[in-house]
C-alpha positions as CSV (number, residue, x, y, z in Angstrom):
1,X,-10.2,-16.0,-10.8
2,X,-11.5,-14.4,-7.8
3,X,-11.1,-10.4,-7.7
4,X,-11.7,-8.0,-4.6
5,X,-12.3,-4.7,-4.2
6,X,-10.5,-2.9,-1.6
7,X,-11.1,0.7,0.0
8,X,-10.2,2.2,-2.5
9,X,-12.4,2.6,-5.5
10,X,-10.3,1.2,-8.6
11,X,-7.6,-1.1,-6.4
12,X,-9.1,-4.8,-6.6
13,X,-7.0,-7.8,-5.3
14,X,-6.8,-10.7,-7.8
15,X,-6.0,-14.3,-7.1
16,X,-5.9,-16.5,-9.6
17,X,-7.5,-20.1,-9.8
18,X,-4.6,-22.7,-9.1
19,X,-5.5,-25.9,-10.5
20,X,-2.9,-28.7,-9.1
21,X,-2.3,-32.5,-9.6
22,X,0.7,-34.6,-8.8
23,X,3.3,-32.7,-10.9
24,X,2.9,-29.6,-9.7
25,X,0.2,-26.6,-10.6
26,X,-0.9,-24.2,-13.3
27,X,-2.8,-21.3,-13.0
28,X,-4.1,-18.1,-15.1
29,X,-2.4,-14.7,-14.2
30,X,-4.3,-12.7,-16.3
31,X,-7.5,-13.1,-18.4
32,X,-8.7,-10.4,-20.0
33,X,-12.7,-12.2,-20.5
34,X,-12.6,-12.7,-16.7
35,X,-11.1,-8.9,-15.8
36,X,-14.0,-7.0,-18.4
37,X,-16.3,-8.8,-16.8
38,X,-15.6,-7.7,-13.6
39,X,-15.7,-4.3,-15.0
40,X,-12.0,-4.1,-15.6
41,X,-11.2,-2.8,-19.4
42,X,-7.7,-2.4,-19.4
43,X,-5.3,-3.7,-22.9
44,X,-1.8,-4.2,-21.2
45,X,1.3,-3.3,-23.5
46,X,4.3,-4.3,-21.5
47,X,5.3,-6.9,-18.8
48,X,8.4,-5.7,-16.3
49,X,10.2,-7.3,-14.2
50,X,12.1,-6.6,-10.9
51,X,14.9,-8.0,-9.0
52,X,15.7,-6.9,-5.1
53,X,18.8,-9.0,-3.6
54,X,18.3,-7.0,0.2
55,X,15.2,-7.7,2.5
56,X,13.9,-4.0,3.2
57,X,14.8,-2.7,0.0
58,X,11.8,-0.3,-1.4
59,X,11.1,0.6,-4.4
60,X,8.3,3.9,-4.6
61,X,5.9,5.9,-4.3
62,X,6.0,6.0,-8.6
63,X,3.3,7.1,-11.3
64,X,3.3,8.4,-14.4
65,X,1.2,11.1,-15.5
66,X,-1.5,11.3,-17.6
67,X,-1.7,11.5,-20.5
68,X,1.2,8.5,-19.9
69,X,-0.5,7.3,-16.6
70,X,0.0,3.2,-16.2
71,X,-2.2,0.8,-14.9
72,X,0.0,-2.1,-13.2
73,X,-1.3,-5.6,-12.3
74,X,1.5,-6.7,-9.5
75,X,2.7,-9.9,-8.2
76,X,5.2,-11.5,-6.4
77,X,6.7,-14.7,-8.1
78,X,9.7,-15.0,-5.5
79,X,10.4,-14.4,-2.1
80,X,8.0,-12.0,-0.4
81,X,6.8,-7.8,-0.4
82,X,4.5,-5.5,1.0
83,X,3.0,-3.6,-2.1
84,X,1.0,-0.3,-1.4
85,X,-1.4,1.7,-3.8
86,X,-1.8,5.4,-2.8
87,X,-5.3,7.4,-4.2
88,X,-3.5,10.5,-5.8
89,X,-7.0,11.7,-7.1
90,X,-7.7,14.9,-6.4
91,X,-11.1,15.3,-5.4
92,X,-11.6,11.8,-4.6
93,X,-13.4,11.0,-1.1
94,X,-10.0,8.3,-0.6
95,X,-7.1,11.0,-1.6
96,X,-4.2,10.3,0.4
97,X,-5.2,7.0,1.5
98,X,-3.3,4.0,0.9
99,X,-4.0,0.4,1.0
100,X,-1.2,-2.5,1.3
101,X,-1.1,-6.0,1.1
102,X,1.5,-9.0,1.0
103,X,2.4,-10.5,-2.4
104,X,4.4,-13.8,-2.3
105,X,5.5,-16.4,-4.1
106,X,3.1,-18.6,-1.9
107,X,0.0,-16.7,-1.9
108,X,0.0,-15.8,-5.3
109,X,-1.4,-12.9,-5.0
110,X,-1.7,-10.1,-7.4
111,X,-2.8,-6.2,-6.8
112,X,-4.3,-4.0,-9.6
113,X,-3.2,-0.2,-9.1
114,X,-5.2,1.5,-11.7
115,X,-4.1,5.2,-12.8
116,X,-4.5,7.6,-10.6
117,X,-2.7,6.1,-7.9
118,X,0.8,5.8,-7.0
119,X,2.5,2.9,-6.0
120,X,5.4,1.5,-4.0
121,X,6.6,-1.9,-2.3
122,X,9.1,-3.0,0.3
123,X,10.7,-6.4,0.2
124,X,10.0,-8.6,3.4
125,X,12.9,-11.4,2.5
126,X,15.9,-11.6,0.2
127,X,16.2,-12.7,-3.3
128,X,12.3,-10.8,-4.5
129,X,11.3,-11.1,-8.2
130,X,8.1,-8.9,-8.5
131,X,6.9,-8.6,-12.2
132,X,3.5,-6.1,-13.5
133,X,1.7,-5.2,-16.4
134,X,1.2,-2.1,-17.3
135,X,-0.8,-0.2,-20.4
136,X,1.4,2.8,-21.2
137,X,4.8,2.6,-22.0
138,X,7.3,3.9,-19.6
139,X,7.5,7.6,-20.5
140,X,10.4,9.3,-18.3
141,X,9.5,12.5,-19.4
142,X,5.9,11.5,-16.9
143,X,7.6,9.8,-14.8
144,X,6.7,11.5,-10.7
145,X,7.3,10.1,-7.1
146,X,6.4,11.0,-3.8
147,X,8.6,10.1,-0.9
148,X,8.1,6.6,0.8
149,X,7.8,8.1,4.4
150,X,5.6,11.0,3.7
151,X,3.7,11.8,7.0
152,X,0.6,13.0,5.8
153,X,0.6,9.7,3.9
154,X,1.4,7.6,7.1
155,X,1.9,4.0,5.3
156,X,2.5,1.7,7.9
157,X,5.4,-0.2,6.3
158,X,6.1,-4.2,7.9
159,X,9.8,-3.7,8.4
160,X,10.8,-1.0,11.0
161,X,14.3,-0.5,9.3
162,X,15.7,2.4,7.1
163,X,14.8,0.7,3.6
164,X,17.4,0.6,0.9
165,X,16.4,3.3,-1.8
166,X,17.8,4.6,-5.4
167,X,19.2,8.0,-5.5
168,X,15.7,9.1,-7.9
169,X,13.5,7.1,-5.1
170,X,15.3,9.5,-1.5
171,X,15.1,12.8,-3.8
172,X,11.3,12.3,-4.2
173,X,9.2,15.0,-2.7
174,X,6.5,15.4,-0.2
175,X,2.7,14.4,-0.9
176,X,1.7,17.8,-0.9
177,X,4.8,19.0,-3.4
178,X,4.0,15.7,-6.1
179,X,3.4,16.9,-9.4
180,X,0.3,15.2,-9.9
181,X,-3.1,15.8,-12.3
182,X,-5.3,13.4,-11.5
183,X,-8.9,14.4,-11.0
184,X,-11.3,12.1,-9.5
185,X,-14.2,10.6,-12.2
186,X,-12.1,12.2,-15.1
């Protein structure tokens, strides 16, 4: 398993070891030896699962928070998306900033959002399963979201289209509004 830190401090890119012979392949997605020894300590409590029939359909920017904040180990097991981890930490030398990356079925992929960040994805083809980890419970009574197109944010999305959103996802507010109490190194 070979992880990757990104720009911002927390978010690693994982991509699991895919050992193949003539009837197909088999790989790890998750090994929890292999994560704490790349400094990762995180005990997930619930796999999810999600289904997007529409290519540009997005689902974000969502985080709980604390004390219900969720880490979530992504990855794309069909079709294609462009997943994005915004730092919501305030006092963090990376708040605001985002990083994105392509999950498919192909690559395989996976992205690590720790808490602290929010996080989003838009489908780039029809037909997407995208399932995560996470180690809190959902908790609707935490659950927050910042728009998709917030311009202080600037993400720079693959698919120049007006995504298709849920009601909860086009009512979300503005960076600057978010409920949010994350505090870098806490």
């Amino acid at each position: 398993m070979k992880i990757t830190k990104t720009n911002l401090d927390g978010v690693v890119i994982v991509e699991p070891k895919l050992f193949g012979d003539h009837r197909g392949w088999f790989m790890e997605t998750y090994n929890e030896l292999n994560f704490f020894e790349a400094g990762i300590d995180v005990k997930f409590v619930q796999d999810n699962q999600s289904f997007s029939a529409a290519k540009g359909t997005l689902r974000g920017l969502h985080y709980q928070l604390d004390p219900k904040a969720q880490t979530k180990l992504v990855r794309c097991t069909k079709g294609s998306i462009y997943d994005v981890a915004v730092d919501i930490r305030q006092g963090s030398s990376t708040f605001g900033q985002w990083f994105g990356l392509e999950l498919t079925a192909e690559n395989k992929k996976q992205l690590l959002v720790p808490k602290g960040f929010a996080h989003g994805f838009m489908t780039l083809t029809e037909d997407v399963e995208v399932q995560y980890k996470v180690d809190e419970l959902y908790a609707p009574e935490c659950d927050r979201g910042i728009i998709w197109n917030d311009p202080d944010i600037a993400i720079e999305w693959p698919i120049d289209v007006k995504p298709l959103l849920s009601a909860k996802d086009e009512m979300a507010p503005l960076f600057k509004n978010a409920e949010n109490n994350f505090f870098y190194g806490e």
